[in-house]
LOVEX-219686 format. One record per atom (N, C-alpha, C): residue in three letters; x, y negated, z negated. Coordinates in steps of 0.2 Angstrom, whole numbers, padded with zeros to 4 digits, always signed. Atoms other than C-alpha are relative to their C-alpha. Example, Ala and Ser with C-alpha at 12.3 -4.5 7.8 and 13.67 -1.06 7.14 Angstrom:
% LOVEX-219686
ALA+0004+0006+0000;ALA+0062+0022-0039;ALA+0004-0006+0000;SER-0004+0006+0001;SER+0068+0005-0036;SER-0004-0005-0003;
END
This chain:
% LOVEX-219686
UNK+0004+0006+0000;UNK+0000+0000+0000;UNK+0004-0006+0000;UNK-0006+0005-0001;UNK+0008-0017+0005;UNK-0001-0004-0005;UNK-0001+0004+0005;UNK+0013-0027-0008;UNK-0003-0007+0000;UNK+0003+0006-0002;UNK+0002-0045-0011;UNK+0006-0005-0002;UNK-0005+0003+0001;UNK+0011-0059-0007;UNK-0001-0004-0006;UNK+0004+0005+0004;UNK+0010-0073-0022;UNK+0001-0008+0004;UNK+0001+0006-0003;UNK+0004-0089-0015;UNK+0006-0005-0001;UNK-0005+0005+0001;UNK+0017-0103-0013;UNK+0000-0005-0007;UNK+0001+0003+0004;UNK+0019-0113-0028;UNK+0000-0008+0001;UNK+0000+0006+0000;UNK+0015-0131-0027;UNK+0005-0003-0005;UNK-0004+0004+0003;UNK+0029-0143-0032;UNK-0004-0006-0003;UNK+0004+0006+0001;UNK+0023-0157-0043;UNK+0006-0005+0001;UNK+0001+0006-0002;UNK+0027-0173-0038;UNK-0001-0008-0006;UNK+0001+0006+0005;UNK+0029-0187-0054;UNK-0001-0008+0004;UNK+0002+0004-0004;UNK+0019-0203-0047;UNK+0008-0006+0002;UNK-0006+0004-0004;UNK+0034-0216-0039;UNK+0003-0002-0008;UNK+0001+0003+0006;UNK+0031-0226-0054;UNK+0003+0003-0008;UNK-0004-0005+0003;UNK+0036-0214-0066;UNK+0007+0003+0000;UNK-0008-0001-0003;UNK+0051-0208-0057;UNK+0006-0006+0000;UNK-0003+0004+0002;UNK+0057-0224-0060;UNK+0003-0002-0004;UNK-0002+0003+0008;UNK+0056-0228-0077;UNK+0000+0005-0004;UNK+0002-0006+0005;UNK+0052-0212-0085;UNK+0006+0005+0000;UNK-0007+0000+0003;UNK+0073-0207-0086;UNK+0001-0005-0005;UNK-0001+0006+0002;UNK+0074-0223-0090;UNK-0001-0001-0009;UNK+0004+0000+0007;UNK+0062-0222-0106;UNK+0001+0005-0005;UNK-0002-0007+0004;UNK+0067-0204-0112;UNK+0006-0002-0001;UNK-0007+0000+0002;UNK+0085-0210-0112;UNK+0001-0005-0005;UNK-0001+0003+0005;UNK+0083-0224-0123;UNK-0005+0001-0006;UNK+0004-0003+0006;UNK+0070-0215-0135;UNK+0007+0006-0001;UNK-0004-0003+0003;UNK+0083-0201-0135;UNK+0007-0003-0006;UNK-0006+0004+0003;UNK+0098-0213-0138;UNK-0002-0004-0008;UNK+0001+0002+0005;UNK+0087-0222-0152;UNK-0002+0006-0006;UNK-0001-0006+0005;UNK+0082-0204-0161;UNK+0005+0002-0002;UNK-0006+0000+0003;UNK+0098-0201-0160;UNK+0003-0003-0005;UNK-0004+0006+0004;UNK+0106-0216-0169;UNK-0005+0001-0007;UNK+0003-0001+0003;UNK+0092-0215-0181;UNK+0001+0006-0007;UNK-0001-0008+0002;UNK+0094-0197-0184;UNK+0008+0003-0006;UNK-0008-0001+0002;UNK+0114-0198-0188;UNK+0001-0005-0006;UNK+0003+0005+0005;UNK+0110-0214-0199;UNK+0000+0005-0005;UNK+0004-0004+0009;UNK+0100-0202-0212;UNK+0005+0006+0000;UNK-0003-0006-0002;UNK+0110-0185-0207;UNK+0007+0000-0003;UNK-0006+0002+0003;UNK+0126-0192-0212;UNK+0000-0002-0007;UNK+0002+0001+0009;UNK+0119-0197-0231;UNK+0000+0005-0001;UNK+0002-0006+0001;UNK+0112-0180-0229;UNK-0005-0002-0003;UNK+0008+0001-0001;UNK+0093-0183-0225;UNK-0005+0003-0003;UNK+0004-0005+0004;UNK+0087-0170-0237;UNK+0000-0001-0008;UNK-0001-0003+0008;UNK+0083-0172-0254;UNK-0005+0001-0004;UNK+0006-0006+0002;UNK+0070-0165-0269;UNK-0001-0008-0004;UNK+0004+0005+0003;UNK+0058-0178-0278;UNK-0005+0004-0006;UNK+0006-0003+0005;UNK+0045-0173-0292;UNK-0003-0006-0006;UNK+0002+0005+0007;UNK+0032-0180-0304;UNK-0002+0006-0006;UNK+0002-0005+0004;UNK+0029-0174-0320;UNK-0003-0004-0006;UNK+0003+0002+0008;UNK+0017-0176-0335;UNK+0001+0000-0004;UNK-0003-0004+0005;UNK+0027-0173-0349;UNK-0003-0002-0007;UNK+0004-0002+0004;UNK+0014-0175-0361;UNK+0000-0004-0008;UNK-0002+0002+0007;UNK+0022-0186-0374;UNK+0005+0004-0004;UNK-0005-0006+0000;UNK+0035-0172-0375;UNK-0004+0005-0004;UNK+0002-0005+0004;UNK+0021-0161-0384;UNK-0001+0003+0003;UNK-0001-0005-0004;UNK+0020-0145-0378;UNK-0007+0006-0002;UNK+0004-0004+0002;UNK+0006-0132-0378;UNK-0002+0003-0008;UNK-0001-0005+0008;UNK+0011-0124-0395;UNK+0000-0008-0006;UNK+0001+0006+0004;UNK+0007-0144-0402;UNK+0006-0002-0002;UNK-0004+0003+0003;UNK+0024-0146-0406;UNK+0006-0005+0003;UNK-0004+0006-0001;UNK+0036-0161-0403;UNK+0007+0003+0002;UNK-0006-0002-0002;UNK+0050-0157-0393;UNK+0003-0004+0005;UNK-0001+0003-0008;UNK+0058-0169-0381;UNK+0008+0005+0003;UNK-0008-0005-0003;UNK+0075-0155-0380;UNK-0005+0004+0008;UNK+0003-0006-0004;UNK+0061-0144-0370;UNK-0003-0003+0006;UNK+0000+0008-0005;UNK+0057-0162-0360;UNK+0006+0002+0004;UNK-0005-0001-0005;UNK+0074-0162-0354;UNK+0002+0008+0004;UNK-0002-0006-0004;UNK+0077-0145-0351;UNK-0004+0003+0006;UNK+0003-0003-0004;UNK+0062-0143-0339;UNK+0002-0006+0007;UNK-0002+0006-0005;UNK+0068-0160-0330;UNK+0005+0004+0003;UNK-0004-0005-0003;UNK+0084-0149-0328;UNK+0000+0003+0004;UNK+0001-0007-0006;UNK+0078-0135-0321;UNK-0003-0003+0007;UNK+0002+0002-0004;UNK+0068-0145-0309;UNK+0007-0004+0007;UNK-0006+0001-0003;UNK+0085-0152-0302;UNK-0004-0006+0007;UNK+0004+0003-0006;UNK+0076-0166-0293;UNK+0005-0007+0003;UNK-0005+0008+0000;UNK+0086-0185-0285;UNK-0004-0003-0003;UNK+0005+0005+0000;UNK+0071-0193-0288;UNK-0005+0000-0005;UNK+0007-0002+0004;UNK+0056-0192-0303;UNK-0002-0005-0003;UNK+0004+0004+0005;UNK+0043-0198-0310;UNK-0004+0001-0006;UNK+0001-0004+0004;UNK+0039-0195-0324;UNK-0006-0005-0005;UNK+0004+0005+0004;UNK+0023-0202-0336;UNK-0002+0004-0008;UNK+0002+0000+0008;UNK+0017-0203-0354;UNK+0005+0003-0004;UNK-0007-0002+0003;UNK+0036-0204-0359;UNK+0000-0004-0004;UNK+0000+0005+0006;UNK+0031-0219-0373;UNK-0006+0003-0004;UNK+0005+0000+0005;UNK+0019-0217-0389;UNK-0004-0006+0004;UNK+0006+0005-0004;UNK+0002-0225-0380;UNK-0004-0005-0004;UNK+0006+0004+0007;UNK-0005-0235-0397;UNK+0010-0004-0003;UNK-0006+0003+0004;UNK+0007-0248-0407;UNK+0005-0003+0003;UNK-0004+0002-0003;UNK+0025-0252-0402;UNK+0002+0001+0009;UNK-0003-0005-0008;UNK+0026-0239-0385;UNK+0006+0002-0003;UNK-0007-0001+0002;UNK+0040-0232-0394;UNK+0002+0004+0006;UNK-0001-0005-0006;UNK+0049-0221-0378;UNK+0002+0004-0005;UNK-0001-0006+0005;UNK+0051-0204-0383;UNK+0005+0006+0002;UNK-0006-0005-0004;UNK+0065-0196-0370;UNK+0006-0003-0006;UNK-0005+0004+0000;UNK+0083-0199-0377;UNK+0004+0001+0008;UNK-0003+0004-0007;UNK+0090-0207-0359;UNK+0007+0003+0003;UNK-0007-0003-0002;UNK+0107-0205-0363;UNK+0000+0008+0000;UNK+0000-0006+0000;UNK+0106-0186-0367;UNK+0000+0004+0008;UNK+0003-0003-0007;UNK+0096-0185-0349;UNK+0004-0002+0004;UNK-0005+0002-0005;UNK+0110-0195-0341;UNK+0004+0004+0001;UNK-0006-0006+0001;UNK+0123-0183-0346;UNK-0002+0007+0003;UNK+0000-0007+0000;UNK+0114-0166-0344;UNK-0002-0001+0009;UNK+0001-0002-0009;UNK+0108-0171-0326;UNK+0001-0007+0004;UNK+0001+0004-0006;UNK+0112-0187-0318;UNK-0002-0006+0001;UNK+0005+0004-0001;UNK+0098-0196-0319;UNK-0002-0006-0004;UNK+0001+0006+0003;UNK+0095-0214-0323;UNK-0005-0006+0001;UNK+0006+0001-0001;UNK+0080-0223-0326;UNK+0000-0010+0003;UNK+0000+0007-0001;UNK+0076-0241-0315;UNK-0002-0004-0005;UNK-0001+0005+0004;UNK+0077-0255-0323;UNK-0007-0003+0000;UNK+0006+0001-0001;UNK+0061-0262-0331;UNK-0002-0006-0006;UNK+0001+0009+0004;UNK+0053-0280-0341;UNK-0005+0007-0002;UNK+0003-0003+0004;UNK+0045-0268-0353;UNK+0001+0000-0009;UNK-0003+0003+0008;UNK+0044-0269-0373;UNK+0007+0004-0003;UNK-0008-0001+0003;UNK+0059-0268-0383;UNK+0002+0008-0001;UNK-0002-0008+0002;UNK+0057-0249-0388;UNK-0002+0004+0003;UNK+0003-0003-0005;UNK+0049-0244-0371;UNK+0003+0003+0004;UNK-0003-0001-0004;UNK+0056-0232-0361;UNK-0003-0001+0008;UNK+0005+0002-0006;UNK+0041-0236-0345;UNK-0004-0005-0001;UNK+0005+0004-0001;UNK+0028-0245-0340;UNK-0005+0003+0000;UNK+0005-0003+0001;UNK+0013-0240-0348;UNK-0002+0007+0001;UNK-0002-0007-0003;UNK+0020-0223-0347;UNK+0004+0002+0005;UNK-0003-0002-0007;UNK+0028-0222-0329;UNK+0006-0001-0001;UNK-0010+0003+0001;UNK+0047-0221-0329;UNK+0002+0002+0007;UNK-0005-0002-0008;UNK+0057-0218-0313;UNK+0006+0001-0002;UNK-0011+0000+0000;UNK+0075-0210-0312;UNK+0000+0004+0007;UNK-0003+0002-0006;UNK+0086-0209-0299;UNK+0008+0003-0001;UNK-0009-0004+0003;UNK+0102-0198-0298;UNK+0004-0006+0005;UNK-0005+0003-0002;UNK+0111-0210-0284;UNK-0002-0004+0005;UNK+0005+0006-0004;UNK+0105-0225-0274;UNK+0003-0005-0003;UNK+0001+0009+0001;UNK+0102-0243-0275;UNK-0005-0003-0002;UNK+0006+0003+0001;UNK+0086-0252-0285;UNK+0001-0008+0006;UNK+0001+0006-0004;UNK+0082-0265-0272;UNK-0004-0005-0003;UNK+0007+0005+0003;UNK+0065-0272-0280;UNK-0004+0005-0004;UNK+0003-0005+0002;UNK+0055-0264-0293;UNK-0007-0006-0004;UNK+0006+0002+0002;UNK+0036-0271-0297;UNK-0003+0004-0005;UNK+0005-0002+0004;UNK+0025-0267-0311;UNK-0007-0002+0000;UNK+0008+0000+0002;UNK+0007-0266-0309;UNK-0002+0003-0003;UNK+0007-0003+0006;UNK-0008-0267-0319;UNK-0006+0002+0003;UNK+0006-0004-0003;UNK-0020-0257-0313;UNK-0006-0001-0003;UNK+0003+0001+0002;UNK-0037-0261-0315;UNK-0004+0005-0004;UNK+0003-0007+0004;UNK-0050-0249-0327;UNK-0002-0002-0007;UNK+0001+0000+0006;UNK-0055-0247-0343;UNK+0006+0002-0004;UNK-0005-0002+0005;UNK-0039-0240-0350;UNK+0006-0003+0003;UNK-0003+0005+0002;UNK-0023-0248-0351;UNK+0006+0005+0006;UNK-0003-0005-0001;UNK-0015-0239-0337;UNK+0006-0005+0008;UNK-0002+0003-0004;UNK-0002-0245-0322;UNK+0003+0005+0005;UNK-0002-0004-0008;UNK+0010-0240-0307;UNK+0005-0004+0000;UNK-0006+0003+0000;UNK+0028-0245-0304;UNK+0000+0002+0011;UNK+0000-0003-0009;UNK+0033-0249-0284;UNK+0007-0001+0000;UNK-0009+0000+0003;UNK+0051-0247-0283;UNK+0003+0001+0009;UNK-0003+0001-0004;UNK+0062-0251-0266;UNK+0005+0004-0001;UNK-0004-0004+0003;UNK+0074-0239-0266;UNK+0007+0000+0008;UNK-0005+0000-0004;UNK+0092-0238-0255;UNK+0003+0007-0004;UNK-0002-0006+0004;UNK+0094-0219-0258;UNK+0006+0004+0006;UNK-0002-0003-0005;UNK+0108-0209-0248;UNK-0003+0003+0008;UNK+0003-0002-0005;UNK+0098-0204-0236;UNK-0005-0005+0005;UNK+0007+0005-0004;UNK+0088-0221-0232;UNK-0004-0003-0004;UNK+0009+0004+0002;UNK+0077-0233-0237;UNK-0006+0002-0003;UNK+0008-0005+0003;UNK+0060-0225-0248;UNK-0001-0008-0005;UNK+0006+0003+0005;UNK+0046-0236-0257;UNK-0002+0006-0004;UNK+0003-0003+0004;UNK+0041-0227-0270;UNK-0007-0002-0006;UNK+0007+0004+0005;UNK+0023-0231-0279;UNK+0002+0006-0005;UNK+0001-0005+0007;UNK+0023-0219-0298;UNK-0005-0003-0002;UNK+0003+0004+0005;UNK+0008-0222-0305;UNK-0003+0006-0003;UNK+0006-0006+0005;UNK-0006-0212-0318;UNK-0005-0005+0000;UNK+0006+0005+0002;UNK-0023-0216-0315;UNK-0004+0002-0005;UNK+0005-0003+0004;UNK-0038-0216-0326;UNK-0002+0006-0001;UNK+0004-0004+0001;UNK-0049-0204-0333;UNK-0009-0002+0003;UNK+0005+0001-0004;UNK-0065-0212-0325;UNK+0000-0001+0008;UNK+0001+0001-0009;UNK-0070-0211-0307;UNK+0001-0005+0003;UNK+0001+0008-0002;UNK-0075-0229-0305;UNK+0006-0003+0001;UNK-0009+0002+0001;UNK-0057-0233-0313;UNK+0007+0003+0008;UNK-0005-0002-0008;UNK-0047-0222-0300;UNK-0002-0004+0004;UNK-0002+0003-0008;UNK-0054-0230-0286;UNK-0001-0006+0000;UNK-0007+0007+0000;UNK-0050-0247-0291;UNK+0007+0000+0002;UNK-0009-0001+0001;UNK-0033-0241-0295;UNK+0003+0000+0007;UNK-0002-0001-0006;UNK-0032-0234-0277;UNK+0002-0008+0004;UNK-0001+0006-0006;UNK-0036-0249-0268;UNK+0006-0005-0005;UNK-0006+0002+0004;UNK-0022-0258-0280;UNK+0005-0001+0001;UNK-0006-0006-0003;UNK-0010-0245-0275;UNK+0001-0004+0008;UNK+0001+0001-0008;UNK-0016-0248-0255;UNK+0004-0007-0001;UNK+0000+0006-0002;UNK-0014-0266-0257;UNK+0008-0004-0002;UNK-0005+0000+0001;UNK+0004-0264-0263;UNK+0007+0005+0005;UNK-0003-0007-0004;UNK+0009-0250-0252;UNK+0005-0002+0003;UNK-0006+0001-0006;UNK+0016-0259-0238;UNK+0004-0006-0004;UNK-0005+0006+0001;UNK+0029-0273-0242;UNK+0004-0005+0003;UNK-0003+0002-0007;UNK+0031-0281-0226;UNK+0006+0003+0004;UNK-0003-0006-0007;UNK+0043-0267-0218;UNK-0001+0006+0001;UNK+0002-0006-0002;UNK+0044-0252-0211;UNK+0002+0005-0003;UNK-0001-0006+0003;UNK+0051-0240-0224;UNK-0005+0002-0001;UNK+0004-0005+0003;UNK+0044-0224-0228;UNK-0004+0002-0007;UNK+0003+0000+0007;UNK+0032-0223-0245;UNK+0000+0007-0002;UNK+0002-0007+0005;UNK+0031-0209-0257;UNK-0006-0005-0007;UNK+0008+0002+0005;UNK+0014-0211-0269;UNK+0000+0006-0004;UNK+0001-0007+0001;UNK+0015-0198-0282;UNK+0000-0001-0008;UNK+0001+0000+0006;UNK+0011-0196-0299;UNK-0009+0006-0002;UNK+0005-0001+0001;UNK-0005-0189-0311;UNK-0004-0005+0005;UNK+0006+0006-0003;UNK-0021-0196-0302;UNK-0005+0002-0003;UNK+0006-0002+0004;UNK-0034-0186-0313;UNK-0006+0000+0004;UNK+0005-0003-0004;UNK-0044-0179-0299;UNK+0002+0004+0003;UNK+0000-0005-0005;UNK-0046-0165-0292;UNK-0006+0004+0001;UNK+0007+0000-0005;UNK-0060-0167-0281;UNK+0003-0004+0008;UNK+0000+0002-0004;UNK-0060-0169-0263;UNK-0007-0002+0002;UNK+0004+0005-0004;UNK-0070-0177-0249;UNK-0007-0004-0004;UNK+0005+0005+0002;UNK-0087-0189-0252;UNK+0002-0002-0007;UNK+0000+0000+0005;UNK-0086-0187-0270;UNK+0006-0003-0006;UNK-0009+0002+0003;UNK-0065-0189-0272;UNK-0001-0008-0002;UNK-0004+0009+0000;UNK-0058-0207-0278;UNK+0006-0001+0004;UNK-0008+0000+0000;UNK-0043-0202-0270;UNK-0001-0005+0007;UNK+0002-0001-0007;UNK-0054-0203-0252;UNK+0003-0009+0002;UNK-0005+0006-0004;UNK-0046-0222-0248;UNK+0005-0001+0001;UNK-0006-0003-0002;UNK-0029-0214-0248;UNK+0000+0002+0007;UNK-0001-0004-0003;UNK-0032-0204-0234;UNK+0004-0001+0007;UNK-0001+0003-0008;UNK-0030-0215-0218;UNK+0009-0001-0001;UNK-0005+0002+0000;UNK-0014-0219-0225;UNK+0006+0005-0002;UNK-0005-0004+0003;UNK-0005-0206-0236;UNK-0006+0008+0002;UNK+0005-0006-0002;UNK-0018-0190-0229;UNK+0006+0005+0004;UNK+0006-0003+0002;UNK-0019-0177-0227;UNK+0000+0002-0008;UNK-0001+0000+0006;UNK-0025-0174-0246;UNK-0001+0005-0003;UNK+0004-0010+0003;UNK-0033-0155-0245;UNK+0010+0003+0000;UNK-0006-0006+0000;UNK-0012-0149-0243;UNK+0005-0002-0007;UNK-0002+0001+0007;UNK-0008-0148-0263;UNK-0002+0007-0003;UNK-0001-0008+0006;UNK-0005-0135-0276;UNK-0002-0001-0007;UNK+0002+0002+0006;UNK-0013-0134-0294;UNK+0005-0001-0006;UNK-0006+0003+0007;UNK-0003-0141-0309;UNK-0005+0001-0006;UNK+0003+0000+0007;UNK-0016-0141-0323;UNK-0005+0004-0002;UNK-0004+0001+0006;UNK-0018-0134-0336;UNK+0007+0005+0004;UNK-0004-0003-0002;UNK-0001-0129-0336;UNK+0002+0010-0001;UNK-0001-0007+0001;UNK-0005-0110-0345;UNK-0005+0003+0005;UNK+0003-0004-0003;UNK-0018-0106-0332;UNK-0002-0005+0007;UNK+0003+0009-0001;UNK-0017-0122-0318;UNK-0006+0003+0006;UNK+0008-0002-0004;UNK-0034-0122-0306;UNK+0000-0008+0003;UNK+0002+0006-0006;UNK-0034-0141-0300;UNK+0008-0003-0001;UNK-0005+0001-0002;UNK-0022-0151-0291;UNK-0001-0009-0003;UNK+0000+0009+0000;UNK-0020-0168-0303;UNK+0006-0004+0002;UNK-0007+0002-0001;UNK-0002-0170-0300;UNK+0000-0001+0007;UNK-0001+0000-0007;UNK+0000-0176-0282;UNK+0009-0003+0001;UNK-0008+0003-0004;UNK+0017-0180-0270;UNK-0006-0004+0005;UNK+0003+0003-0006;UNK+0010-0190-0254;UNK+0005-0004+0003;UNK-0004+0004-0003;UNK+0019-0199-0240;UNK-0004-0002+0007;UNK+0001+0002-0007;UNK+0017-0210-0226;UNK+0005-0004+0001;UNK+0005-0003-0003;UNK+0021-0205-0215;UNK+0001+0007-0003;UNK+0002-0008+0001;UNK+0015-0186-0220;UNK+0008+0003+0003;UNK-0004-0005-0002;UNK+0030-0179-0209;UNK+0008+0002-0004;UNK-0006+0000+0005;UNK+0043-0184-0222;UNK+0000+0009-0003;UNK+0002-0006+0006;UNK+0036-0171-0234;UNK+0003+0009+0003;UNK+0001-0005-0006;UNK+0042-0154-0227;UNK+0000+0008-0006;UNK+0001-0007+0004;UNK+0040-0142-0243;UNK-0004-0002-0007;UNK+0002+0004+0005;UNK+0029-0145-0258;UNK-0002+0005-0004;UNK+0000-0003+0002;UNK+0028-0134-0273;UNK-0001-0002-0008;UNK+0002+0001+0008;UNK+0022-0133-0294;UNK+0010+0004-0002;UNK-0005-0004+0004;UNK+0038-0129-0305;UNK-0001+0005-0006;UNK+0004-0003+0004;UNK+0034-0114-0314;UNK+0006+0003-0003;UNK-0003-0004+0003;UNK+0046-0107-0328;UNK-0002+0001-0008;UNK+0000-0002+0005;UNK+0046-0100-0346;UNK-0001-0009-0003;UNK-0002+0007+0003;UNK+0051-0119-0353;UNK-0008-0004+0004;UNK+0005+0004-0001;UNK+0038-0127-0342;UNK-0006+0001-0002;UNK+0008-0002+0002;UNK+0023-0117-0345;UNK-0003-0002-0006;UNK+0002+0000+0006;UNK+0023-0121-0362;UNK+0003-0009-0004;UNK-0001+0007+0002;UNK+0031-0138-0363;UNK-0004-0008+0000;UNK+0005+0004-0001;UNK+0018-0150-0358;UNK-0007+0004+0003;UNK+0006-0002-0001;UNK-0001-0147-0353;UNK-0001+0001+0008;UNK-0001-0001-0009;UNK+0005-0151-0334;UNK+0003+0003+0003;UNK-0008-0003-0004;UNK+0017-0140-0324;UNK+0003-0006+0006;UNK-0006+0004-0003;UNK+0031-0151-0314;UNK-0003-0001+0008;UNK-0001+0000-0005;UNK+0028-0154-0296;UNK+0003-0002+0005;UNK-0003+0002-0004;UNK+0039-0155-0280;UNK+0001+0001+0003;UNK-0002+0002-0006;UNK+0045-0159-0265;UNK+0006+0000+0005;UNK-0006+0001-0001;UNK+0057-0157-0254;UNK-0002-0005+0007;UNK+0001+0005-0004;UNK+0059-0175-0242;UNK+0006+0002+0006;UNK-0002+0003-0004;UNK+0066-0178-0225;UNK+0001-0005+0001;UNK+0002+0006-0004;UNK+0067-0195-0222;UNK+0006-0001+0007;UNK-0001+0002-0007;UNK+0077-0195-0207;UNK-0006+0002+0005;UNK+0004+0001-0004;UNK+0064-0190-0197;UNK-0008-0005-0003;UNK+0005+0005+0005;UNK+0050-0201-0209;UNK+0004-0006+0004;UNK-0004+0005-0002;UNK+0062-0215-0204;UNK-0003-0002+0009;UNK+0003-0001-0007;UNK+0060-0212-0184;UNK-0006+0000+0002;UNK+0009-0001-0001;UNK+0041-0208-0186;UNK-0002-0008-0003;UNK+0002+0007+0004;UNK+0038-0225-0197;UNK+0003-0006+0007;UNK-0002+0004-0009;UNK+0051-0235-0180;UNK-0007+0000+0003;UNK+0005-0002-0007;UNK+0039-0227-0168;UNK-0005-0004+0000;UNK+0006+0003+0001;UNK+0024-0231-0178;UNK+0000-0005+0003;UNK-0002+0009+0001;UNK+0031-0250-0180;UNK-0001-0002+0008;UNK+0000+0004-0008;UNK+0035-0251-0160;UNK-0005+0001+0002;UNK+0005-0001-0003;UNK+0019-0244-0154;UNK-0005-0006+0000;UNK+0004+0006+0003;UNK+0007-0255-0165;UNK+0004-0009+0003;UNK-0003+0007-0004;UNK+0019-0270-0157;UNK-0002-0001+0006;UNK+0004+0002-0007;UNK+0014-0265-0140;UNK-0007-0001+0001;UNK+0009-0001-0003;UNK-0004-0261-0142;UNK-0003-0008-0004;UNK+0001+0006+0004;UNK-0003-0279-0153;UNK-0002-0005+0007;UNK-0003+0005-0002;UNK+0006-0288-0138;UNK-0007+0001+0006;
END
């Protein structure tokens, strides 16, 4: 039986217009991924971030411990955290970490902040930072019924420029989604670096019902999280990471050990970040919205 032939394949043909500038365009988007790319690659564009609730350093078993504090910080092995309800909430704010011990055992040093004399945060929220540059750090006061806030923190970290919001929001619904839009209206900073949003947010509800829901457009998607609380059985996800843009983000997981389980009410959460490609994705954004402006 004679063998069928297969029909000639049509050549396409890229319209003139095209052919002309469309070398053109990939070589100067290649050349600026590139430069972009080696920028962060050269810091070494990877590193691990986390928030953690640590409870006031009281631990499951009601007992006061801030050694059990540090040592789940440790294990965490993060660049970057955030950490809440590290002051006595009533009276002074006494803070309740020892700083130095945490400097020594891991690295980690906390940005600089106009807070009271014996306060280690801002109405709980602390930031540390194993190795970088504080550029700007804001303390907002978040609207609500409770006495709750958010630090924004400009950060020159090996790897690149990161905004970072830390906050803890209320315990009422109405409260969070004040808070959010708060958050929103601080996000941006007039440039184009990459944001990280991450802390307790005391919700774990999605869609209509959420407070989180006027996050979404910005820092979405909000259904891809893991449960953190409680920390002996966890079931909702109050503890969030979030970035925009999203593609930062490239691993996101609960820290779960013998020490964490039992040390605070919350388990640890983390992240491991890209921002060399978050970097190039936030450019993009910037340049596209330029031309669909112009």
């Amino acid at each position: 039986m004679p063998r069928k032939r297969r029909p000639k394949s049509r050549s396409f043909r890229a319209p003139k217009s095209l052919r002309k500038f469309g070398p053109l365009l990939m070589s100067t988007f290649r050349q600026e991924r590139k430069a972009y790319a080696a920028a962060d690659a050269g810091a070494g564009g990877e590193f691990r971030v986390a928030s953690y609730n640590v409870h006031k350093c009281v631990g499951r078993d009601r007992l006061f411990a801030p050694w059990r504090t540090l040592a789940v910080i440790r294990e965490i092995g993060a660049d970057v955290i955030a950490l809440q309800e590290v002051d006595q909430r009533f009276g002074d704010r006494t803070g309740l970490l020892d700083l130095a011990a945490l400097e020594e055992e891991t690295g980690l040093v906390p940005v600089p902040l106009d807070s009271y004399r014996s306060s280690h945060g801002w109405r709980g929220n602390l930031v540390l930072v194993r190795s970088g540059t504080v550029t700007d750090v804001r303390q907002l006061v978040l609207p609500g019924a409770e006495p709750r806030g958010a630090l924004v923190v400009d950060l020159t970290l090996p790897a690149g420029r990161l905004r970072l919001i830390a906050a803890h929001l209320g315990l009422l619904r109405s409260s969070r989604a004040q808070q959010v839009e708060a958050i929103l209206s601080v996000a941006e900073g007039g440039d184009d670096r990459p944001t990280l949003l991450m802390g307790d947010f005391n919700e774990w509800r999605l869609g209509r019902r959420s407070s989180l829901g006027a996050l979404a457009p910005a820092f979405g998607p909000l259904e891809a999280h893991v449960a953190s609380f409680p920390a002996k059985f966890p079931m909702w996800s109050l503890d969030r990471i979030l970035a925009n843009p999203h593609s930062m983000v490239s691993h996101i997981a609960i820290h779960e050990s013998p020490l964490s389980r039992i040390a605070s009410d919350h388990l640890p959460i983390k992240a491991q970040i890209h921002l060399g490609e978050a970097w190039i994705q936030a450019k993009r954004t910037a340049r596209n919205a330029a031309v669909a402006a112009a």
